[in-house]
C-alpha positions as CSV (number, residue, x, y, z in Angstrom):
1,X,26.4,-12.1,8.2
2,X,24.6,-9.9,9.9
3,X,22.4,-7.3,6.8
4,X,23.4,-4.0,8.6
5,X,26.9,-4.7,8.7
6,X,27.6,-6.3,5.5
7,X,25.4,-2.8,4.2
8,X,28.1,-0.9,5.9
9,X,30.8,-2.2,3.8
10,X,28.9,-2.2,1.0
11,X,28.7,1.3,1.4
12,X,32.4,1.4,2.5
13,X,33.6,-0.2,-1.0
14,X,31.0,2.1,-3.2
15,X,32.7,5.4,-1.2
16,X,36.1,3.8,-1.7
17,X,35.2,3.0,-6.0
18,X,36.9,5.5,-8.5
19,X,35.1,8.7,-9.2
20,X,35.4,8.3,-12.3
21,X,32.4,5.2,-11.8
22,X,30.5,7.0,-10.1
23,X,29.9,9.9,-12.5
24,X,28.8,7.7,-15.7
25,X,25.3,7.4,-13.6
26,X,24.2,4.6,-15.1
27,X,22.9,3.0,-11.7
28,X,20.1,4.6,-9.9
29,X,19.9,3.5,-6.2
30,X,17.2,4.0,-3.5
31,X,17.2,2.4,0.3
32,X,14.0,0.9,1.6
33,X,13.2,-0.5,4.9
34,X,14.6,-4.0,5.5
35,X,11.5,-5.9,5.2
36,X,11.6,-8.1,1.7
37,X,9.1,-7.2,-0.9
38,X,6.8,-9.8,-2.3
39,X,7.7,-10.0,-6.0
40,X,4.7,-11.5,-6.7
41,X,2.2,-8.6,-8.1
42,X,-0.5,-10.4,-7.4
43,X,0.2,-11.0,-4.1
44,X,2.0,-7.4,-2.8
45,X,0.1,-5.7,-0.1
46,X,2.5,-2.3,0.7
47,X,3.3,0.7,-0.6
48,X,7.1,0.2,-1.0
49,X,6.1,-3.2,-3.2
50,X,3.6,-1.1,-5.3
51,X,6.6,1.2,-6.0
52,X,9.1,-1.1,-6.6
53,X,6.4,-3.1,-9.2
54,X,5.7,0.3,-11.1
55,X,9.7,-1.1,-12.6
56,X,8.9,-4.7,-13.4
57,X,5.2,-5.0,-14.1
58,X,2.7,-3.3,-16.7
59,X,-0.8,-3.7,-17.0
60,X,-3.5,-1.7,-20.0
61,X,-2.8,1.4,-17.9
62,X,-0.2,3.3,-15.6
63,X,0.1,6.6,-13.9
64,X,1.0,9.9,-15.0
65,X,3.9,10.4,-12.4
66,X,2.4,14.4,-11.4
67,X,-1.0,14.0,-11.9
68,X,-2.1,10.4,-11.6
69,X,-4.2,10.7,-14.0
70,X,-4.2,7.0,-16.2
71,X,-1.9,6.7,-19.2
72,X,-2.3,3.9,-21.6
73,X,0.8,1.7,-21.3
74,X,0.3,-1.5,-22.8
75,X,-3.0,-0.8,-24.2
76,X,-2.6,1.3,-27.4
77,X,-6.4,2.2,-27.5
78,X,-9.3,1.7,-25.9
79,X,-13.3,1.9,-26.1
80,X,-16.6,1.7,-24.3
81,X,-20.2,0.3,-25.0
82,X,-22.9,3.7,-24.6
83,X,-23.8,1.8,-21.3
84,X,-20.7,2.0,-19.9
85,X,-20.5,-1.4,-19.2
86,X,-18.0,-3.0,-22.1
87,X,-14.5,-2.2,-22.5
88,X,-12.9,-3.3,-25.5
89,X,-8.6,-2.7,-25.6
90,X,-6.4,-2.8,-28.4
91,X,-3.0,-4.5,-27.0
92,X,0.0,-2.5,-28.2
93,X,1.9,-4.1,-31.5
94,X,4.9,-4.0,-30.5
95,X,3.8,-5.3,-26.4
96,X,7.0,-7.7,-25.4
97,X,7.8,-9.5,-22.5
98,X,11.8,-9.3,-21.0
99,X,12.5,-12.3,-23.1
100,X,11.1,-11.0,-26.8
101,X,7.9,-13.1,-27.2
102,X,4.4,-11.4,-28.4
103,X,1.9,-10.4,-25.0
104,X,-1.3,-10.9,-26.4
105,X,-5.0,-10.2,-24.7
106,X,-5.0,-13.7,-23.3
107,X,-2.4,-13.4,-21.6
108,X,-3.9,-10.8,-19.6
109,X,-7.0,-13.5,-19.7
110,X,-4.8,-15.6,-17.7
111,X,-3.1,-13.5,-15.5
112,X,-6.5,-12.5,-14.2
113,X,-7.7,-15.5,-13.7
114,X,-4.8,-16.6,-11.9
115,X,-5.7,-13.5,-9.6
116,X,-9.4,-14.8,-9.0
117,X,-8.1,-18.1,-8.4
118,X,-5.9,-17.2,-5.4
119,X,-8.6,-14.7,-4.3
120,X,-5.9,-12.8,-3.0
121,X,-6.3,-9.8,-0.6
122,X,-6.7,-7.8,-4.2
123,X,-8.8,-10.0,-5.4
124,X,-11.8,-7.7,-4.9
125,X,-10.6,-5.1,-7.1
126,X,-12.4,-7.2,-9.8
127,X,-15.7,-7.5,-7.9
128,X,-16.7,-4.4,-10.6
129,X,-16.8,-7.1,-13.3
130,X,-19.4,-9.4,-14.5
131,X,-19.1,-12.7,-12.6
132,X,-15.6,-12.2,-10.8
133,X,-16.8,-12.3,-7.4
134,X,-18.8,-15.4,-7.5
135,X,-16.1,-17.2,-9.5
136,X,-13.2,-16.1,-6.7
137,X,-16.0,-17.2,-3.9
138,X,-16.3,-20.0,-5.8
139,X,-20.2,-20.0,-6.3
140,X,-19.3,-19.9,-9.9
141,X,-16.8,-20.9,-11.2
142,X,-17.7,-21.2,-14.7
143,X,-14.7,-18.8,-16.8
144,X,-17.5,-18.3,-19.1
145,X,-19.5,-16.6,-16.9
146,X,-16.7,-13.5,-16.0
147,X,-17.0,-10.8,-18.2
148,X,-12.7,-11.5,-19.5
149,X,-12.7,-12.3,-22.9
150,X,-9.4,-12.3,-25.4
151,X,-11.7,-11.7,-28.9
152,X,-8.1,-11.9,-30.6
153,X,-4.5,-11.6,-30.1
154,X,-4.5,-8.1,-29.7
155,X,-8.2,-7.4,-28.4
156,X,-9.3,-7.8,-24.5
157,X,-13.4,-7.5,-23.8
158,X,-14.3,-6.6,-20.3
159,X,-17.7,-6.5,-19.0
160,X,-18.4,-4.3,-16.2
161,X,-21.4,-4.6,-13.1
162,X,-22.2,-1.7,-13.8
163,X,-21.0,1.7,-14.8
164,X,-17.6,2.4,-13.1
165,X,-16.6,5.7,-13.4
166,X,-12.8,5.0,-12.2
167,X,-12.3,2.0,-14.0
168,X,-9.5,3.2,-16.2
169,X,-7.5,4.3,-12.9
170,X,-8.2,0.8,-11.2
171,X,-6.3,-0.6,-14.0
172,X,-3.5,1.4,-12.6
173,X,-3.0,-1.1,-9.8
174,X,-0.4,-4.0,-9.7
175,X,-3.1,-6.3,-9.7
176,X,-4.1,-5.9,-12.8
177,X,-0.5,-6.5,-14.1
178,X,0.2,-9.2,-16.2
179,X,2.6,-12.1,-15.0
180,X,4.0,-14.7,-17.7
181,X,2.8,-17.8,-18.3
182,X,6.1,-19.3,-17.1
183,X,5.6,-18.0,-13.5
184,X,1.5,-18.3,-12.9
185,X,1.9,-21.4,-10.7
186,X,5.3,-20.4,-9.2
187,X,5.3,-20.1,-5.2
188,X,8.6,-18.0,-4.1
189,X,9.4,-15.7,-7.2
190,X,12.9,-14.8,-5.8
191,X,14.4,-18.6,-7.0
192,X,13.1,-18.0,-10.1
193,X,15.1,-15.0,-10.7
194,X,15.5,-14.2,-13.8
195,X,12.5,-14.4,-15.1
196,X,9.9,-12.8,-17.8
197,X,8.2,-9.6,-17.3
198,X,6.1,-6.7,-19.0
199,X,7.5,-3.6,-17.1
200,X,10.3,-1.1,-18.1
201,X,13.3,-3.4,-16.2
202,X,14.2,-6.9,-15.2
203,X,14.8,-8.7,-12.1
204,X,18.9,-9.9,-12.5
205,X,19.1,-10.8,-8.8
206,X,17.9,-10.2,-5.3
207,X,19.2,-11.3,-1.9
208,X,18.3,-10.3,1.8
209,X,20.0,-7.0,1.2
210,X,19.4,-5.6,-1.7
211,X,17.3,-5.7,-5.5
212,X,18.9,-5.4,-8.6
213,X,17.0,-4.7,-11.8
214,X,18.0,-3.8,-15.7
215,X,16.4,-1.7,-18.2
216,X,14.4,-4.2,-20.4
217,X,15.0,-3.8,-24.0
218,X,12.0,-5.6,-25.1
219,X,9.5,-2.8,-23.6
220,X,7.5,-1.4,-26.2
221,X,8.6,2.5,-24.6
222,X,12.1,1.2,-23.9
223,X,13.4,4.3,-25.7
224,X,11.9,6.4,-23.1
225,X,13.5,5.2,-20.1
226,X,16.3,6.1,-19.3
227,X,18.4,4.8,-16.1
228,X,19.8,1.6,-17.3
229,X,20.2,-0.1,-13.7
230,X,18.1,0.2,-10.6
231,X,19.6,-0.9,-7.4
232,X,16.9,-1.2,-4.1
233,X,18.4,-1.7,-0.8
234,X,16.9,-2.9,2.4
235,X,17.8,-2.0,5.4
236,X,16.0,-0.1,9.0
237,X,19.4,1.2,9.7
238,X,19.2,5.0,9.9
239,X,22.7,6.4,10.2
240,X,23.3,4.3,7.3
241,X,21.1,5.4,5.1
242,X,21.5,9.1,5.7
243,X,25.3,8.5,5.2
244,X,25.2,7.0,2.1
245,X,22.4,9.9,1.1
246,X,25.0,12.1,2.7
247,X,27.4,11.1,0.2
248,X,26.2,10.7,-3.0
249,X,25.8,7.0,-3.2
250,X,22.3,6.6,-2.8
251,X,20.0,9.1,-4.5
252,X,16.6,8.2,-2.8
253,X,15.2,6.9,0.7
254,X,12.0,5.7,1.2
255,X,11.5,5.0,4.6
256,X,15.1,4.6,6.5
257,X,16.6,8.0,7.4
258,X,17.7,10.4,9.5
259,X,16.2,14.0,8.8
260,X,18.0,15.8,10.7
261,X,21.4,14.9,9.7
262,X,20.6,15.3,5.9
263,X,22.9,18.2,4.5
264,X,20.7,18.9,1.6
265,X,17.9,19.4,3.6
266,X,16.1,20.7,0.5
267,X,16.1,16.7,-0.6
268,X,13.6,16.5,2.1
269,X,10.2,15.8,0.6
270,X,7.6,15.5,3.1
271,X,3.8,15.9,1.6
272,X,0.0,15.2,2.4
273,X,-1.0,11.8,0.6
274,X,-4.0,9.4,0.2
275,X,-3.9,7.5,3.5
276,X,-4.9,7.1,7.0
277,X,-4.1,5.4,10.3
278,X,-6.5,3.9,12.2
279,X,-7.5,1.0,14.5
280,X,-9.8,-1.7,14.2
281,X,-11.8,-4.3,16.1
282,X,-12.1,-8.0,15.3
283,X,-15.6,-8.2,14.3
284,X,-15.3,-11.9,13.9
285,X,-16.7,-12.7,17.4
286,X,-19.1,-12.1,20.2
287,X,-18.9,-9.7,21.9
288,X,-17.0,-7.6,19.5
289,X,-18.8,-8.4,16.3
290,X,-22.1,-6.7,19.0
291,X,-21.9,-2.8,17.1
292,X,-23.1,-1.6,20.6
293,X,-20.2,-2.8,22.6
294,X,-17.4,-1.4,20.1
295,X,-19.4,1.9,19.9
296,X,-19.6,1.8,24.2
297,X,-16.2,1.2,24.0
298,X,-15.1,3.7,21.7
299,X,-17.2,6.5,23.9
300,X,-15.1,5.9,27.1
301,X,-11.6,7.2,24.9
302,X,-10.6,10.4,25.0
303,X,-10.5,11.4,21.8
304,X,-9.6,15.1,22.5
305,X,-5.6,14.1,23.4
306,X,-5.4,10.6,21.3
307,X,-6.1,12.5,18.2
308,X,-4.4,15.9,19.7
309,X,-3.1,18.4,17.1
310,X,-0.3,18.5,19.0
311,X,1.0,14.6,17.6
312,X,-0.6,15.0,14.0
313,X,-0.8,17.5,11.5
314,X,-3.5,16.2,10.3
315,X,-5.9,14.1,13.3
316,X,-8.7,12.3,11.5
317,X,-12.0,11.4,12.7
318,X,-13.0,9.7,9.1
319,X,-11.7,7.0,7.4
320,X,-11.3,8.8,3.9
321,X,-9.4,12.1,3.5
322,X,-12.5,14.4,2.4
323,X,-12.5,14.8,-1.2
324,X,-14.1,17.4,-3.4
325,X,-18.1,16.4,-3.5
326,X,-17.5,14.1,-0.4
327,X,-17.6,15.3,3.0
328,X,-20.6,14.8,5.0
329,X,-19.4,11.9,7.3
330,X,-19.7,11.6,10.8
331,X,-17.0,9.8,12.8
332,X,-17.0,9.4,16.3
333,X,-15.4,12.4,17.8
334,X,-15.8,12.9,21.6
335,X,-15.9,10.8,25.1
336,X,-20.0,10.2,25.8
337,X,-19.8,8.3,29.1
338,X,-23.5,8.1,29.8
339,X,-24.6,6.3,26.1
340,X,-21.3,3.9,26.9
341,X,-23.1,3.2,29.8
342,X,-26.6,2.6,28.6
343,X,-25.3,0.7,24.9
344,X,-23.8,-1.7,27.8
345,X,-26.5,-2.5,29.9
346,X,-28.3,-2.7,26.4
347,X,-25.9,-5.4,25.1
348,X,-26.3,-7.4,28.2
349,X,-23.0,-6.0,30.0
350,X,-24.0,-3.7,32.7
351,X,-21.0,-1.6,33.5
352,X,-19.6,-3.9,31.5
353,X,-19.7,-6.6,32.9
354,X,-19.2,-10.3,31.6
355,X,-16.9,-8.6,28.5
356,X,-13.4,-11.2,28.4
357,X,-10.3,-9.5,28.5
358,X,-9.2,-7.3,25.7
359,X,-6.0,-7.9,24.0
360,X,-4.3,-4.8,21.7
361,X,-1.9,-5.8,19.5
362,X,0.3,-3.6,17.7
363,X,4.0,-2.6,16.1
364,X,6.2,-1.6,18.4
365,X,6.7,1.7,17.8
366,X,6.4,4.7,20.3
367,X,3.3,6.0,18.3
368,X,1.3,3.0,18.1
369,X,2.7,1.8,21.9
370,X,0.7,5.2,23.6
371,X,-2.0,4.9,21.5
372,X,-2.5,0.8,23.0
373,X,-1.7,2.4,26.3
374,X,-4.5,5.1,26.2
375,X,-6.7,2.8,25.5
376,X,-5.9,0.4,28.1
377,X,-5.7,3.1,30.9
378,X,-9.2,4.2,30.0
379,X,-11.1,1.3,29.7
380,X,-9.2,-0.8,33.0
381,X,-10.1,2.8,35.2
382,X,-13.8,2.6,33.5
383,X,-15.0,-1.4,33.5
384,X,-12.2,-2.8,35.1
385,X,-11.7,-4.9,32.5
386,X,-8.4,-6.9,32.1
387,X,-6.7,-4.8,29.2
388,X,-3.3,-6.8,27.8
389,X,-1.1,-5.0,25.4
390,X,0.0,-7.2,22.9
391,X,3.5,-5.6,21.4
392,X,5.0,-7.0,17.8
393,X,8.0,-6.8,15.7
394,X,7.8,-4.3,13.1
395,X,8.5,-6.5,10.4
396,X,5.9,-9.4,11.4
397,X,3.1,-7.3,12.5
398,X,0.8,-7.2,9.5
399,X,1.6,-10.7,8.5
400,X,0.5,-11.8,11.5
401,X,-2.8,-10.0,12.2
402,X,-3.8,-10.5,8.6
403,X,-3.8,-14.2,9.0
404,X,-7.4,-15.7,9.2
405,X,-6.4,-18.6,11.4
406,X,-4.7,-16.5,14.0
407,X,-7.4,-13.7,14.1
408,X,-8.7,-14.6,17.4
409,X,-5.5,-13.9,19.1
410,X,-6.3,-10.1,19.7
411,X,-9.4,-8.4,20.4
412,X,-8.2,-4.5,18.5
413,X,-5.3,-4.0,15.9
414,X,-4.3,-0.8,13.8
415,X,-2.9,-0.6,10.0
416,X,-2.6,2.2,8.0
417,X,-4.1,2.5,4.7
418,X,-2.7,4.2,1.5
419,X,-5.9,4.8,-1.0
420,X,-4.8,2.5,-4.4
421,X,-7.0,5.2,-6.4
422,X,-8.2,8.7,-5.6
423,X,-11.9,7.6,-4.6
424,X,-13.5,6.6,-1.6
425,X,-14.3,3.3,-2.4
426,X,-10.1,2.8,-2.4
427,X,-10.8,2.6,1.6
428,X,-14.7,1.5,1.7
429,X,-14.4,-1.8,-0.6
430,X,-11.8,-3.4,1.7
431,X,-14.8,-3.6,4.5
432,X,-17.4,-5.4,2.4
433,X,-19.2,-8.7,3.8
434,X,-16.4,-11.3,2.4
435,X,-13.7,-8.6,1.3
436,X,-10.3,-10.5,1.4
437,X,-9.0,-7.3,2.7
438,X,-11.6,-7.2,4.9
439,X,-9.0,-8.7,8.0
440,X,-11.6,-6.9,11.0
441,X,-14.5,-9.9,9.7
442,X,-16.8,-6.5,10.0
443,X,-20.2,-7.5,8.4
444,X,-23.1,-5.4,8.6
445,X,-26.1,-5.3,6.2
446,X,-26.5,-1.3,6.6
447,X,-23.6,-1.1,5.6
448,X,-23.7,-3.6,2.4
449,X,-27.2,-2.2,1.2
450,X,-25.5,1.8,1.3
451,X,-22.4,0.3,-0.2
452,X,-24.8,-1.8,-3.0
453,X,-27.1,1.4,-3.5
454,X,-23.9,3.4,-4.6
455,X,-23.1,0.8,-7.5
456,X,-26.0,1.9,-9.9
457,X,-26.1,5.6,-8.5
458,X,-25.1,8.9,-10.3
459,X,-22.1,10.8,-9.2
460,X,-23.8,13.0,-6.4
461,X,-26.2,10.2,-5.0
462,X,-23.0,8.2,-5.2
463,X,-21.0,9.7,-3.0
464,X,-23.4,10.6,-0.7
465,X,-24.5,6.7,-0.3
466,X,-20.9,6.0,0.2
467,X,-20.4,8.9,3.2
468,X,-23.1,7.5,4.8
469,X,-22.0,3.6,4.2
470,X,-18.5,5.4,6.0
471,X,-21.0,6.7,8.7
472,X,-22.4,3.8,9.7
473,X,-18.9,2.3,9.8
474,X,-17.4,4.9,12.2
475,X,-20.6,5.1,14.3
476,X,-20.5,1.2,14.8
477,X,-16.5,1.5,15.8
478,X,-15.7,-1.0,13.6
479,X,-13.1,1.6,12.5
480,X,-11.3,4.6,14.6
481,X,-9.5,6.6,12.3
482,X,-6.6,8.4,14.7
483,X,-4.6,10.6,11.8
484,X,-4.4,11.1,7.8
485,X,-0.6,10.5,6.5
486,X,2.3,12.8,5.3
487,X,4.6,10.7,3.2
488,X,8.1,11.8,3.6
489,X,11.3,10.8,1.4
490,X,14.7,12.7,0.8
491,X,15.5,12.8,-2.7
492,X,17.3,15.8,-5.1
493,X,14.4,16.1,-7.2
494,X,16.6,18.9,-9.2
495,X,19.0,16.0,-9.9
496,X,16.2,13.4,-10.1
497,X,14.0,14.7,-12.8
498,X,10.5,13.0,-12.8
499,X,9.8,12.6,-9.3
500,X,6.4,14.6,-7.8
501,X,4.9,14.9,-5.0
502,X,1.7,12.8,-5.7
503,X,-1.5,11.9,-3.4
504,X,-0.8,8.2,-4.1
505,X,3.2,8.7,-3.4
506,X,3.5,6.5,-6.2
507,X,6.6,7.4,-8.3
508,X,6.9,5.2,-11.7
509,X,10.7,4.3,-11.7
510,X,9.7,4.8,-15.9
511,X,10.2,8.7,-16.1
512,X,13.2,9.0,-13.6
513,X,16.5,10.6,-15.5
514,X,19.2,12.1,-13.9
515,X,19.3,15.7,-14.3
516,X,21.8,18.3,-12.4
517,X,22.6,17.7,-8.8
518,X,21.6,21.3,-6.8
519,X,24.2,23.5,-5.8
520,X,26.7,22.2,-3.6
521,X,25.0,18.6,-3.4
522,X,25.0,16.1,-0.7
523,X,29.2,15.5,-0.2
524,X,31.4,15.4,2.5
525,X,35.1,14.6,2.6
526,X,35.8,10.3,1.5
527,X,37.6,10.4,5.0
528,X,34.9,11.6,6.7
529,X,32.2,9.4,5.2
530,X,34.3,6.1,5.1
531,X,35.2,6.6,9.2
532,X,30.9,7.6,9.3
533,X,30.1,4.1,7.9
534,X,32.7,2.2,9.8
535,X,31.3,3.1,12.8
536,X,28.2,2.5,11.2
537,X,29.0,-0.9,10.7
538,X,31.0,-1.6,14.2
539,X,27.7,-0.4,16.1
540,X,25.9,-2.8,13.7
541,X,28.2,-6.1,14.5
542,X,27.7,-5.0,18.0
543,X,24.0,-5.7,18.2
């Protein structure tokens, strides 16, 4: 059946269910875009997976849903050696998994493991502790050499690098959840539904439209939470969503929507967060992996209307949003013809000449489709270089040019990057020599030995070594940042108590409750809505 039209009358039978149902609120519901989310913590790349795992997964530490600031969650207490370097946590005594058994500190030994083993695009995250990156590179791998040890039951060691002053908010992340036992060598995690878990619910069931968890009565808070189902929906149908926002049946959308047509437009929550958009070459190959050419390249664009204030509130000529104490870097900002030209001839590609065609793949979206087409324009008119735009499903884009094996199949790509913690080595670390999220293959030793400098600095002398490792970065072109994000959602936070507008726009389904729905709420007439969705669901069927 096709997923938008058996939504629609999903939403038709919910409209059509006695009141009397719908007012025990006892199911909390929220509508994100149709692609699936990877269950698998360890594996998750996006934003709406990281929200969805802040429901199933705990790790020593989550987020304060206002501030962000860490909160111990399954670690009831922590300490640290007078160098900085050794973390020794306490593991909760009353820490449970979904089906009742003890979660000890080698469990967590295992589940990070597991996480160095697959050296997945996370994987790097642990590069802060002793021996992790050489045993996930496998020039090590000796466990005994990685600074993970379970002393007891209850008590996890950790042995840092180095000092690492936002260790406790790195634990935050997903990847640092722990997964049971049951499931470390299990490939598709939606077949093995229902399974154990440390979060505040439990998977029941999933399929290609929608998630359904339960509150798990084993979590050591479990008297703090309060929703006892959550229901996630997945669909990229817009009239949908907004109708089923429109009428009380859904009480959040994150991502699907449209705006416009919202009738509590105070629902509309639309805020600066963490993250930027930006395009990238692949740095994997000659000529592009030549800094000179990228840079000549990037100093034909006009830069004045691609990043014009007139599409973004917020252009960006830096990877990282400036942060207090950081903001001295220099990204490429205006169209220099004359050092294009000479960086060619430098390279060996007068006027550039002998450069292959240049292929610029990218979602196809409007935004993303003009930004490809400025490009092309300006560098066919300039070099006459063959320029071919490359267009991509939404849905497959990212899986597609963050596969290794099919890298060479474009020559400039974008993504857009949501900071995992409020630092800027959340952005810089993913462009280290050998990063697994480094997908651009940029490697440059000024780069590395700024980057490697900052490790053992003090706070000052640390940021400034990481705004000019960012420097160099942008000056190369490895990297050009077009805009910093707004994230945008429509929820009642009056009636949804517990939701903020965060940097992050990371909202632990933990502290929801309902509250009071604002005056006059989000109804319509049941006519009204159920002849809204039918149509909804006869344009679907139609396409």
């Amino acid at each position: 059946m096709n997923s938008r039209l058996s939504l629609a009358i999903f939403a038709i039978a919910i409209i059509l269910a006695p009141l009397a149902a719908q007012d025990q609120e006892t199911e909390f519901v929220t509508v994100y875009g149709a692609q699936l989310p990877e269950l698998d913590p360890q594996k998750a790349l996006f934003s709406n997976e990281a929200q969805i795992h802040t429901a199933l997964y705990e790790g020593l530490f989550t987020y304060d849903p206002q501030s962000l600031e860490p909160v111990r969650a399954l670690a009831q207490s922590w300490e640290r050696s007078t160098d900085k370097k050794v973390y020794r946590f306490t593991i909760r005594e009353n820490a449970r998994w979904s089906d009742g058994t003890a979660i000890t500190a080698e469990d967590f030994v295992r589940s990070w493991f597991r996480m160095l083993d697959l050296n997945a695009e996370y994987a790097t995250f642990f590069d802060v502790i002793t021996g992790a990156k050489e045993y996930r590179m496998g020039t090590d791998h000796t466990p005994e050499h990685v600074g993970i040890k379970a002393l007891d039951a209850r008590t996890l060691e950790v042995t840092l690098l180095r000092p690492v002053a936002y260790f406790t908010r790195l634990l935050c992340h997903q990847s640092f959840s722990l997964i049971h036992p049951s499931m470390l060598n299990v490939e598709d995690w939606r077949t093995a539904i229902p399974y154990p878990v440390s979060g505040p619910y439990k998977p029941v069931s999933m399929t290609d439209e929608e998630l359904v968890l339960k509150k798990n009565d084993q979590y050591w808070d479990a008297e703090n939470v309060s929703i006892p189902t959550l229901r996630m929906m997945f669909t990229d149908d817009d009239a949908l969503a907004t109708s089923l926002f429109n009428t009380g049946h859904v009480h959040w959308l994150d991502g699907p929507g449209t705006y416009e047509q919202v009738l509590l437009q105070t629902a509309i929550q639309i805020f600066p967060i963490y993250s930027t958009h930006y395009w990238f070459f692949n740095c994997r190959s000659a000529p592009w992996n030549d800094q000179r050419v990228r840079r000549a390249l990037a100093l034909l664009l006009p830069w004045d209307s691609i990043r014009s204030s007139d599409l973004y509130r917020l252009p960006a000529a830096t990877l990282v949003l400036p942060l207090p104490g950081y903001s001295k870097t220099k990204g490429i900002e205006k169209a220099d013809h004359e050092e294009a030209m000479k960086l060619l001839s430098e390279s060996g590609h007068p006027n550039g000449e002998g450069l292959p065609g240049i292929v610029i793949a990218f979602a196809d979206y409007e935004r993303p489709r003009s930004i490809a087409t400025a490009f092309k324009t300006e560098w066919e008119k300039e070099l006459g270089l063959k320029v071919t735009l490359k267009p991509m499903s939404p849905s497959s884009y990212y899986d597609t040019i963050g596969n290794r094996a099919d890298t060479a199949s474009f020559t400039i790509a974008h993504e857009t990057w949501i900071g995992d913690f409020a630092d800027p080595e959340a952005f810089l670390q993913m462009w280290t020599s050998g990063a697994p999220l480094n997908i651009a293959g940029y490697d440059d030793s000024v780069y590395m030995d700024y980057m490697n400098q900052s490790y053992s600095a003090g706070d000052d002398a640390r940021m400034a070594l990481l705004a000019k490792a960012e420097t160099e970065l942008l000056q190369s072109a490895a990297c050009l940042p077009i805009y910093h994000n707004f994230a945008a959602s429509i929820i009642d936070t009056d009636y949804i108590q517990g939701w903020y507008q965060n940097a992050l726009d990371v909202h632990p389904y933990k502290y929801l409750r309902f509250g009071t729905p604002s005056v006059n709420p989000n109804v319509v007439r049941a006519d009204t809505a159920v002849g809204a969705l039918a149509s909804a669901a006869g344009a679907s069927s139609s396409k």
